[in-house]
PDB file of N, CA, C, O and CB in Angstrom:
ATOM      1  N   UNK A   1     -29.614 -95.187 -18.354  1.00  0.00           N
ATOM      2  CA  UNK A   1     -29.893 -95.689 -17.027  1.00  0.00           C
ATOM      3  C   UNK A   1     -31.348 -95.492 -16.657  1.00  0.00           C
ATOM      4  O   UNK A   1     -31.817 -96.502 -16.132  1.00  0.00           O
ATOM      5  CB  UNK A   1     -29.004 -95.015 -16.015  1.00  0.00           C
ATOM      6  N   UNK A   2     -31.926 -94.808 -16.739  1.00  0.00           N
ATOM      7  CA  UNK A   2     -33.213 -94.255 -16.643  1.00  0.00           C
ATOM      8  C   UNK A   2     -34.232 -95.226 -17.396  1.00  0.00           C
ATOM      9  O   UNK A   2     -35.346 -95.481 -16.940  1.00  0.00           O
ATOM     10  CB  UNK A   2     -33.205 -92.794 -17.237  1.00  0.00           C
ATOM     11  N   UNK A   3     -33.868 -95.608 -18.281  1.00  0.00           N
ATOM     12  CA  UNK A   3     -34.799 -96.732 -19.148  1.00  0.00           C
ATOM     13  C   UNK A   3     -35.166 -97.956 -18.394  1.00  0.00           C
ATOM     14  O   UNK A   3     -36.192 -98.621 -18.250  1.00  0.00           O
ATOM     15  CB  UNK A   3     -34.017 -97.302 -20.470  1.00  0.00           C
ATOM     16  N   UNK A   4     -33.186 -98.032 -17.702  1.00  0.00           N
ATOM     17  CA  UNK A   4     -33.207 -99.405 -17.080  1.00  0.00           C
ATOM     18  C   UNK A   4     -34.245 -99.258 -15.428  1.00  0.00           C
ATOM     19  O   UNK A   4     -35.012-100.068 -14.908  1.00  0.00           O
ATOM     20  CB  UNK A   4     -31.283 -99.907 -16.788  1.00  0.00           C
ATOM     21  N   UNK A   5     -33.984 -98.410 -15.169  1.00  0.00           N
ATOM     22  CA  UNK A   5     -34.921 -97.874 -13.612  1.00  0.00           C
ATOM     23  C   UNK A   5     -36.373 -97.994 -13.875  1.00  0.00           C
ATOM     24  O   UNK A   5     -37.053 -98.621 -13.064  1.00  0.00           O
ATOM     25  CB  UNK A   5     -34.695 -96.045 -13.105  1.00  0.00           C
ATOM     26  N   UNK A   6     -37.105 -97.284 -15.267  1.00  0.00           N
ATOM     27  CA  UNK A   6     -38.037 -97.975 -15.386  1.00  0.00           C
ATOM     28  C   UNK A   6     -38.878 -99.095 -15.178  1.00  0.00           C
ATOM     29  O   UNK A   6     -39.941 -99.309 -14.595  1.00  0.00           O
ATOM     30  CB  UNK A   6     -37.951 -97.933 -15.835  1.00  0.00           C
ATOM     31  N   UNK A   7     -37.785 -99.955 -16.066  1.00  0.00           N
ATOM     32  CA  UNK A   7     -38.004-101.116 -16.442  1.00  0.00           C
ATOM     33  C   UNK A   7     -38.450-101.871 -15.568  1.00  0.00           C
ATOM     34  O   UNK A   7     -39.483-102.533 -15.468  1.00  0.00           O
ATOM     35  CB  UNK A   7     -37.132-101.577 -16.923  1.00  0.00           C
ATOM     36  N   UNK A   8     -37.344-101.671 -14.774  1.00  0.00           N
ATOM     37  CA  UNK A   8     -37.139-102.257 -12.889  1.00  0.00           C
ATOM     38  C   UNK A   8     -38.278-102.443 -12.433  1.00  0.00           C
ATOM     39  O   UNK A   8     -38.816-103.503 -12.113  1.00  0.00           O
ATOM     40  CB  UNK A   8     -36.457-101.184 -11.654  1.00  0.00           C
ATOM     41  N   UNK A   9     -38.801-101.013 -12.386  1.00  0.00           N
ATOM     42  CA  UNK A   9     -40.134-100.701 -11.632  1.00  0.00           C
ATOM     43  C   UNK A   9     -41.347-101.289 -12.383  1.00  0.00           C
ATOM     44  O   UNK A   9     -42.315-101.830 -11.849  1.00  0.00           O
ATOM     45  CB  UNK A   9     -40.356 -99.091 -11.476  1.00  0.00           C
ATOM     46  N   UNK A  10     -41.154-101.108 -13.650  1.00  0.00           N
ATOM     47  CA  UNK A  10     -42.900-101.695 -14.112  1.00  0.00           C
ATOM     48  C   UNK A  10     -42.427-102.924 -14.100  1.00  0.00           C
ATOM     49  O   UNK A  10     -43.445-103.616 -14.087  1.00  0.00           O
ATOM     50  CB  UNK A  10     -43.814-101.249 -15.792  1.00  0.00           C
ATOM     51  N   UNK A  11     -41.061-103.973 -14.095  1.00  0.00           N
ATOM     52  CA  UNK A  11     -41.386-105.611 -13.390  1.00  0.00           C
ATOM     53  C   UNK A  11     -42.174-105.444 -12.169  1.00  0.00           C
ATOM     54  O   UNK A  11     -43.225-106.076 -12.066  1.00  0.00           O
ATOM     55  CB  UNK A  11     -39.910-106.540 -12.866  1.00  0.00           C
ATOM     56  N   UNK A  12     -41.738-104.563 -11.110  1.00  0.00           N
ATOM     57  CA  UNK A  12     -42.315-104.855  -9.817  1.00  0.00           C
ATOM     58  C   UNK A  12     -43.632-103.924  -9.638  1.00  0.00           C
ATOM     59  O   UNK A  12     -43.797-103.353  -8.561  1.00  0.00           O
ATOM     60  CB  UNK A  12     -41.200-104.592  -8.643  1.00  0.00           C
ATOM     61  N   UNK A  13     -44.374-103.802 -10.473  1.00  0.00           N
ATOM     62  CA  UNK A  13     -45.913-103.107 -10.557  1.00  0.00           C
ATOM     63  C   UNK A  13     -45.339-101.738  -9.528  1.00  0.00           C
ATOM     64  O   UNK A  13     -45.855-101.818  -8.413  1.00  0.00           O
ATOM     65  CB  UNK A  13     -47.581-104.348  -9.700  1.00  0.00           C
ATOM     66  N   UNK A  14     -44.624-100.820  -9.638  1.00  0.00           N
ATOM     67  CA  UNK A  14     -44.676 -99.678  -9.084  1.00  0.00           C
ATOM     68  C   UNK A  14     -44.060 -98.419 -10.063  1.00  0.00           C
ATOM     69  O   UNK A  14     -43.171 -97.634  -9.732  1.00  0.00           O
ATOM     70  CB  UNK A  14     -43.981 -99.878  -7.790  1.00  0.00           C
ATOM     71  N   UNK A  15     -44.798 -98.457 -11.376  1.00  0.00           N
ATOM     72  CA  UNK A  15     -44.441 -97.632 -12.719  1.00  0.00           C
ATOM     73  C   UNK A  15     -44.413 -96.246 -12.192  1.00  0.00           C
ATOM     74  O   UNK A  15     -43.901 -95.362 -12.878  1.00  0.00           O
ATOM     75  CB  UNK A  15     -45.592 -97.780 -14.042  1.00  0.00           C
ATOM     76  N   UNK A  16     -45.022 -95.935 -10.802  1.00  0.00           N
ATOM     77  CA  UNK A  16     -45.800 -94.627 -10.690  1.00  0.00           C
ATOM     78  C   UNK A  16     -44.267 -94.078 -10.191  1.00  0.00           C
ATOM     79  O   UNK A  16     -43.652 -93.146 -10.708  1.00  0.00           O
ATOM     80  CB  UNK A  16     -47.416 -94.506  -9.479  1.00  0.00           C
ATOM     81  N   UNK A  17     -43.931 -94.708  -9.326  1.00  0.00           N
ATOM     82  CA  UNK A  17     -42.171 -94.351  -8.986  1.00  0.00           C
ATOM     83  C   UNK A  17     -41.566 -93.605  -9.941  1.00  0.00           C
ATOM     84  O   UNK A  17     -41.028 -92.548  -9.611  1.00  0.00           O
ATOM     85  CB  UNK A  17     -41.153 -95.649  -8.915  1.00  0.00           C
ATOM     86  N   UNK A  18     -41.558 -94.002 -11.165  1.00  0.00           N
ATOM     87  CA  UNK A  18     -40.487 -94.036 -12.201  1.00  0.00           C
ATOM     88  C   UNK A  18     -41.266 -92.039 -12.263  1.00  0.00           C
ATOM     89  O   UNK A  18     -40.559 -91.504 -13.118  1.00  0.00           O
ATOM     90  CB  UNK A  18     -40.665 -95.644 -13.986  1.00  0.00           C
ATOM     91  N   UNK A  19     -41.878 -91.397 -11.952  1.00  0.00           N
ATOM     92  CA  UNK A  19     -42.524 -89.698 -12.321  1.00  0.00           C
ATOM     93  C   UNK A  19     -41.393 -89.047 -11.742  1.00  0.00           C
ATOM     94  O   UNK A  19     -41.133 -87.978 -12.297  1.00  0.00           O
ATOM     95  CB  UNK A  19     -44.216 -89.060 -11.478  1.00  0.00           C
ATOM     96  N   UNK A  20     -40.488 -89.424 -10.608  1.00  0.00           N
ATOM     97  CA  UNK A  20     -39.867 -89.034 -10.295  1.00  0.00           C
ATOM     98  C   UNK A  20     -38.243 -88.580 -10.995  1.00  0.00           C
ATOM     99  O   UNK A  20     -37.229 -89.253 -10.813  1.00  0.00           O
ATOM    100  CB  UNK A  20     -40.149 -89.607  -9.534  1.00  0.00           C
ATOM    101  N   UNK A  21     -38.285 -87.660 -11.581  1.00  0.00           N
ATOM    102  CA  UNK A  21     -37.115 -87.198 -12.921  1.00  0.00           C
ATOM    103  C   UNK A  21     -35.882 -86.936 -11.943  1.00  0.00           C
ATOM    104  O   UNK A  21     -34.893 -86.306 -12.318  1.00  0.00           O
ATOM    105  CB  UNK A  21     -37.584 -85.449 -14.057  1.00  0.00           C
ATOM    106  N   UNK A  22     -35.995 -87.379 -10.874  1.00  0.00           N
ATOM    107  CA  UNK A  22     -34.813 -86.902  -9.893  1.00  0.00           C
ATOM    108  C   UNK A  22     -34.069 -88.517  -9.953  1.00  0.00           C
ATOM    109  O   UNK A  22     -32.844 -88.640  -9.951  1.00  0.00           O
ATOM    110  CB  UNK A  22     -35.452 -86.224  -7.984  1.00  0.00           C
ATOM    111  N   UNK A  23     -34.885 -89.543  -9.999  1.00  0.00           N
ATOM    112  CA  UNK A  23     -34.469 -90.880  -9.223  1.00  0.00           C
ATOM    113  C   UNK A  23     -33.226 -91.030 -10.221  1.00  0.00           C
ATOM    114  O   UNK A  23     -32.374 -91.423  -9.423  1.00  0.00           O
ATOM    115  CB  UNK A  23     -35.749 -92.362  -9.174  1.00  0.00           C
ATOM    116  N   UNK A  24     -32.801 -90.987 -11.045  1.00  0.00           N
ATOM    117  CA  UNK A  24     -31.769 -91.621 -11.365  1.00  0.00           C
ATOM    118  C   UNK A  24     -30.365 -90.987 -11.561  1.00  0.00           C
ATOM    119  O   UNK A  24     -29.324 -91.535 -11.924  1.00  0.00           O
ATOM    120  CB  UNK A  24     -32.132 -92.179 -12.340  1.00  0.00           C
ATOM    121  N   UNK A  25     -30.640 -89.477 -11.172  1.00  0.00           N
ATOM    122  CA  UNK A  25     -29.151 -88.773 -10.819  1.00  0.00           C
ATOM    123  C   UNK A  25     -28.961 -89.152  -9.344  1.00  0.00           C
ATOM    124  O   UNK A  25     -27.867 -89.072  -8.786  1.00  0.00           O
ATOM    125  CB  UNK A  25     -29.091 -86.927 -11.009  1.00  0.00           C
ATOM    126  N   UNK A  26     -29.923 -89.508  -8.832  1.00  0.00           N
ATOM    127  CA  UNK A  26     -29.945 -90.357  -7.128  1.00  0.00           C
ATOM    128  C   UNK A  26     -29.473 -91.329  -6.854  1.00  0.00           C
ATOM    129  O   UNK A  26     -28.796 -91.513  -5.843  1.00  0.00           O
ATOM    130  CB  UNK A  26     -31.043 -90.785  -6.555  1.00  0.00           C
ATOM    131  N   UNK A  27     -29.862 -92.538  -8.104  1.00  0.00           N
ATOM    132  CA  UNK A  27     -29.484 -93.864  -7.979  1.00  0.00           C
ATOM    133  C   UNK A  27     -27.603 -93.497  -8.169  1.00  0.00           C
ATOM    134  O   UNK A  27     -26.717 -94.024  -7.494  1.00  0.00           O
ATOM    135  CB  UNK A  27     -30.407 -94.996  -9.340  1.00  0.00           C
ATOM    136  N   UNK A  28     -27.447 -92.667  -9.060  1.00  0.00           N
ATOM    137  CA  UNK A  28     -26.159 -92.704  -9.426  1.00  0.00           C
ATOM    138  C   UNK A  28     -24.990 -92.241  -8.405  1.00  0.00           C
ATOM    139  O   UNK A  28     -23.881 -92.776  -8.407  1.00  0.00           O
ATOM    140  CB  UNK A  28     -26.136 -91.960 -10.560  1.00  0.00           C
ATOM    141  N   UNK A  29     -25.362 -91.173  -7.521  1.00  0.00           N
ATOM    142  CA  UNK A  29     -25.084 -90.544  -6.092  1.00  0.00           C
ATOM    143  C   UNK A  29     -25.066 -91.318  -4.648  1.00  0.00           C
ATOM    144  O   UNK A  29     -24.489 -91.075  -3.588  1.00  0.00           O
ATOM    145  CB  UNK A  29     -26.109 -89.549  -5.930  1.00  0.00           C
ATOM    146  N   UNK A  30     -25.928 -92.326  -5.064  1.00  0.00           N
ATOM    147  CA  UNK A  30     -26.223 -93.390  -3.409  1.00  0.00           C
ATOM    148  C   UNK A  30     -24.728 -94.248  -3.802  1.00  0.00           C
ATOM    149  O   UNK A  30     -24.095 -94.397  -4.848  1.00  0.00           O
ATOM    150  CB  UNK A  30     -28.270 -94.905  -3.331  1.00  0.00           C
ATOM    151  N   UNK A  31     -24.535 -94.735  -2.315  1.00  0.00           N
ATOM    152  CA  UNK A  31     -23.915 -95.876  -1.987  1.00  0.00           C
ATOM    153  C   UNK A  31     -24.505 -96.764  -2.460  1.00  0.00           C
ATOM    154  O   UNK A  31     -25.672 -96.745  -2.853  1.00  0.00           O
ATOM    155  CB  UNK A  31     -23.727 -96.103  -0.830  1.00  0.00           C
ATOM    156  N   UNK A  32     -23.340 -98.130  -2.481  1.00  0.00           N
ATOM    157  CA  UNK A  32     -24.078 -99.577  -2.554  1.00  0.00           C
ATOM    158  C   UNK A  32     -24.835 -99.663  -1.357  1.00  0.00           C
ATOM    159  O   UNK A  32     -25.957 -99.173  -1.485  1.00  0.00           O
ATOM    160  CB  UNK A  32     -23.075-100.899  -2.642  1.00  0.00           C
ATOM    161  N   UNK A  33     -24.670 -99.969  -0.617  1.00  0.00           N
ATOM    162  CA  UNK A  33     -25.806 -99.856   0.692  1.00  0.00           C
ATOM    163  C   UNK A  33     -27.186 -99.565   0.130  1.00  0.00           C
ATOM    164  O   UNK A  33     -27.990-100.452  -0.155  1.00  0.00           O
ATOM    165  CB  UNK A  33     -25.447 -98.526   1.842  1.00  0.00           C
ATOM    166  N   UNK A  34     -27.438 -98.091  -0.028  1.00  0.00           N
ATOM    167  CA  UNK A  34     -28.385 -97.352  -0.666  1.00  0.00           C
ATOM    168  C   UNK A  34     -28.686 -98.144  -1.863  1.00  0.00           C
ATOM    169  O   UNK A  34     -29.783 -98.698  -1.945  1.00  0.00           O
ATOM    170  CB  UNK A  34     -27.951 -95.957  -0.947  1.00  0.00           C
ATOM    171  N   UNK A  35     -28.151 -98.209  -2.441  1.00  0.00           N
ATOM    172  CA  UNK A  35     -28.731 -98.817  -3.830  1.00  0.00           C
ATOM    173  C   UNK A  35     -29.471-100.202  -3.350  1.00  0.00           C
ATOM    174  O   UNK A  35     -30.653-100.474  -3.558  1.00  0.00           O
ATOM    175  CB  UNK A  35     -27.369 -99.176  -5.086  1.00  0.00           C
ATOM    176  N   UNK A  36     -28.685-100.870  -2.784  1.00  0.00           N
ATOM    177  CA  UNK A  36     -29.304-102.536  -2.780  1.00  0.00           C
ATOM    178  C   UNK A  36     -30.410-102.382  -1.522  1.00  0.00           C
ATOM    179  O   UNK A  36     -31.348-103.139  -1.775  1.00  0.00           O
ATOM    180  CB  UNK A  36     -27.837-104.016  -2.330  1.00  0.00           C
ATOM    181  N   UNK A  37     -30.640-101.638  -0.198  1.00  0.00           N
ATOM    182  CA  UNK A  37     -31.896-101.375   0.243  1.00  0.00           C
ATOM    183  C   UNK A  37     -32.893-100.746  -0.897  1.00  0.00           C
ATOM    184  O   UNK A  37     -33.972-101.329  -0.999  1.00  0.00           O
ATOM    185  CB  UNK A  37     -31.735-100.475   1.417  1.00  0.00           C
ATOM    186  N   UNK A  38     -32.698 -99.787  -1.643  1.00  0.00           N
ATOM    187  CA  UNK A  38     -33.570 -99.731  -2.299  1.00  0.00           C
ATOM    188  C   UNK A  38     -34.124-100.316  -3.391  1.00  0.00           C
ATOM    189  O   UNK A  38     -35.210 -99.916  -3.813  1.00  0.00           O
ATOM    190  CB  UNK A  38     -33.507 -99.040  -2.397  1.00  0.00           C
ATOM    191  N   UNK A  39     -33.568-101.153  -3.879  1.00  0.00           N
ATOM    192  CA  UNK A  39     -33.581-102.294  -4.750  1.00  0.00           C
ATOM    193  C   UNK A  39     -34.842-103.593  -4.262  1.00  0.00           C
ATOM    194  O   UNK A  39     -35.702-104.207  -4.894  1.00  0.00           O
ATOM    195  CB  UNK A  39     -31.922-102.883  -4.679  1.00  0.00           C
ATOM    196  N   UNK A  40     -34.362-103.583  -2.721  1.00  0.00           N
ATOM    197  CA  UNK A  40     -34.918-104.839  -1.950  1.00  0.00           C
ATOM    198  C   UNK A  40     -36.406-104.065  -1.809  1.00  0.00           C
ATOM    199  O   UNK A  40     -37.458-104.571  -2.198  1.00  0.00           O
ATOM    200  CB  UNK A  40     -33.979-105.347  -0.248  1.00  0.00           C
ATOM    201  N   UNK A  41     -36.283-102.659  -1.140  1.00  0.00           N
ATOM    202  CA  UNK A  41     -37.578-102.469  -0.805  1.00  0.00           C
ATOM    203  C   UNK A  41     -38.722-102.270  -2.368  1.00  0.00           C
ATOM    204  O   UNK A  41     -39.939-102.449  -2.419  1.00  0.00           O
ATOM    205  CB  UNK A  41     -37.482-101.066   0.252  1.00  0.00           C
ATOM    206  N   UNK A  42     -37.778-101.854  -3.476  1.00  0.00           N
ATOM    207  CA  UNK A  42     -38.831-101.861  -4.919  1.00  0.00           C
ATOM    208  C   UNK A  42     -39.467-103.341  -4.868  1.00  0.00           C
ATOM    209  O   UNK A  42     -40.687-103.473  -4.975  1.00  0.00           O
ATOM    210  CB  UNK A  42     -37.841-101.630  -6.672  1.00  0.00           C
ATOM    211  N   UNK A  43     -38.575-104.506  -4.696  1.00  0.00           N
ATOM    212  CA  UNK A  43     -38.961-105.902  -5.044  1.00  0.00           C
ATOM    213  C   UNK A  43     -40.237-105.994  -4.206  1.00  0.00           C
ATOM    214  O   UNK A  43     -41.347-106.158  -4.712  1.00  0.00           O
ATOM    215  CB  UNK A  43     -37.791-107.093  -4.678  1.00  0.00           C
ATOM    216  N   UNK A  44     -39.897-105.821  -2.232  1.00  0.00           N
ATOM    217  CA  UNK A  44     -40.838-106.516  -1.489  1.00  0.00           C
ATOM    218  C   UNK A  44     -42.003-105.788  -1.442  1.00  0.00           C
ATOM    219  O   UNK A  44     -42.998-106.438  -1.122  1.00  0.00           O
ATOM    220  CB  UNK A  44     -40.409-106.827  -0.222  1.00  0.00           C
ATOM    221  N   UNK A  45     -42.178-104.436  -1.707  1.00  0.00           N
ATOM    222  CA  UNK A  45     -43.370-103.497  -1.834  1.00  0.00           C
ATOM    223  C   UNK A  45     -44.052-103.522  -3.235  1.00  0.00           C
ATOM    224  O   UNK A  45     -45.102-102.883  -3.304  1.00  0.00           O
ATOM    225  CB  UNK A  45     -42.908-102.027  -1.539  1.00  0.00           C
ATOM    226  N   UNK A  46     -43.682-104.073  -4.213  1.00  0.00           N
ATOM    227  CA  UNK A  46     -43.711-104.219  -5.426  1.00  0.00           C
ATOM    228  C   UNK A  46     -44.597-105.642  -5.625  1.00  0.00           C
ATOM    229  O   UNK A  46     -45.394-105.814  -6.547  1.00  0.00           O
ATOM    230  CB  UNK A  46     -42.260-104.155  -5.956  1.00  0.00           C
ATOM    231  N   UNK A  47     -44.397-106.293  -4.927  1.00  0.00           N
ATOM    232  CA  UNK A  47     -44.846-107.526  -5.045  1.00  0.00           C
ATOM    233  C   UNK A  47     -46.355-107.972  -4.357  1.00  0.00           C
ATOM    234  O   UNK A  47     -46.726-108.484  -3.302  1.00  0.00           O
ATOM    235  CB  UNK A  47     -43.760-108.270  -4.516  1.00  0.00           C
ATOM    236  N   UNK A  48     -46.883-107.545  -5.400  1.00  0.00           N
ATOM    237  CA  UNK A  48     -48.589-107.655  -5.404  1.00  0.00           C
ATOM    238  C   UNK A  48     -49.295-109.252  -4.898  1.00  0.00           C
ATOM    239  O   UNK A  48     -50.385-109.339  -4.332  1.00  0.00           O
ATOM    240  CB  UNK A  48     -49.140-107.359  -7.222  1.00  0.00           C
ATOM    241  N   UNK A  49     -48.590-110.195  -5.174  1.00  0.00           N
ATOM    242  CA  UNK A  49     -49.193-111.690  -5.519  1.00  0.00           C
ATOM    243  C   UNK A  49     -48.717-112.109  -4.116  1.00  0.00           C
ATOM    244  O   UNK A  49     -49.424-112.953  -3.565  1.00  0.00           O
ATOM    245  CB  UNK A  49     -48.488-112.710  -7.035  1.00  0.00           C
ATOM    246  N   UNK A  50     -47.270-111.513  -3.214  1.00  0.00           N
ATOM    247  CA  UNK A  50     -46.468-111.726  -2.156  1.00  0.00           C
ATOM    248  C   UNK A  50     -46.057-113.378  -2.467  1.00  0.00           C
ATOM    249  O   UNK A  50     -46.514-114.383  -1.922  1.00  0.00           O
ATOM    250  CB  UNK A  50     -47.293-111.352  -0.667  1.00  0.00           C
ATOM    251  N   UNK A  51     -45.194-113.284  -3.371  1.00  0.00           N
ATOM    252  CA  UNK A  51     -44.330-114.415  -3.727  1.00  0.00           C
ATOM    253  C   UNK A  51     -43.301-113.991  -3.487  1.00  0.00           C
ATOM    254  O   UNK A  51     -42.541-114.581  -4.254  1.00  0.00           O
ATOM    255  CB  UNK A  51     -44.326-114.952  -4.951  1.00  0.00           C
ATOM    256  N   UNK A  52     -42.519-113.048  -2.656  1.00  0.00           N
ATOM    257  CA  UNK A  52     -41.343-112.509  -3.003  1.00  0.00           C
ATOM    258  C   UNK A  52     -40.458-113.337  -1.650  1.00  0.00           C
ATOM    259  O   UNK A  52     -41.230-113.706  -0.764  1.00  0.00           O
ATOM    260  CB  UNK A  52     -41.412-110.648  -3.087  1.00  0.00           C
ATOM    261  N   UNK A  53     -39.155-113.622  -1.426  1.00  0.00           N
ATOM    262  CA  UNK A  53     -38.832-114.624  -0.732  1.00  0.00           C
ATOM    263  C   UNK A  53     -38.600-113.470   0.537  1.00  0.00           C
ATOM    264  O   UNK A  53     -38.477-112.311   0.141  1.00  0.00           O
ATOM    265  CB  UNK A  53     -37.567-115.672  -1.376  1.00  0.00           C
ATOM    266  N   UNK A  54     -38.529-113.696   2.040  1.00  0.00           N
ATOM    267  CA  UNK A  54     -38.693-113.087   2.845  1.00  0.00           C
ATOM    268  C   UNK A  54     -36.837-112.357   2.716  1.00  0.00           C
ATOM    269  O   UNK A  54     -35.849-112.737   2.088  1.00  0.00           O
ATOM    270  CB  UNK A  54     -39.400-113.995   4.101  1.00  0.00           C
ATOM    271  N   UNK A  55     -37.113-111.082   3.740  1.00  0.00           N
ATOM    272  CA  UNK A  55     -36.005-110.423   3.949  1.00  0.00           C
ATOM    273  C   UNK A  55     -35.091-110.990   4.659  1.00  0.00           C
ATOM    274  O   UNK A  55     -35.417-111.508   5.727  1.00  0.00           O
ATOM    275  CB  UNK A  55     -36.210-109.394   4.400  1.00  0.00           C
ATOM    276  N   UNK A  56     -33.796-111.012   4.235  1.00  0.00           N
ATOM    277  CA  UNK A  56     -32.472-111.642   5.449  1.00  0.00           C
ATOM    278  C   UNK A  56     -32.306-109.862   5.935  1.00  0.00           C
ATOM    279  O   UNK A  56     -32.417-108.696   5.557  1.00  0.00           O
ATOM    280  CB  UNK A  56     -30.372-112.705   4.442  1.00  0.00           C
ATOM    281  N   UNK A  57     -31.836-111.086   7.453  1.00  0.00           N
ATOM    282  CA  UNK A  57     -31.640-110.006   8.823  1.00  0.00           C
ATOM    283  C   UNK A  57     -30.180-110.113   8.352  1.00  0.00           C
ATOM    284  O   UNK A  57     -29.293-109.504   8.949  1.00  0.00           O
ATOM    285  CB  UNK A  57     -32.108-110.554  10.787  1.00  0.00           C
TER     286      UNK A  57
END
């Protein structure tokens, strides 16, 4: 899982995230809720060029 969290992060230019050796006994502990906000906020903060499609309310 940890490979895949990486991965995640250096698509969305924020590799520096991934130092954190805690995040993925975390990811595994959160709710869906939790998971998919944090998912959304890696994409829209991640996104250097701001091509990313806007947030639904």
């Amino acid at each position: 899982m940890s490979h895949s969290i990486v991965a995640y992060l250096a698509l969305h230019n924020m590799l520096a995230k991934a130092n954190d050796r805690s995040l993925p006994l975390r990811m595994l502990e959160a709710s869906s809720d939790d998971l998919h906000d944090w998912l959304e906020f890696v994409r829209r903060e991640g996104d250097v060029a701001g091509l990313a499609p806007p947030e639904k309310d």
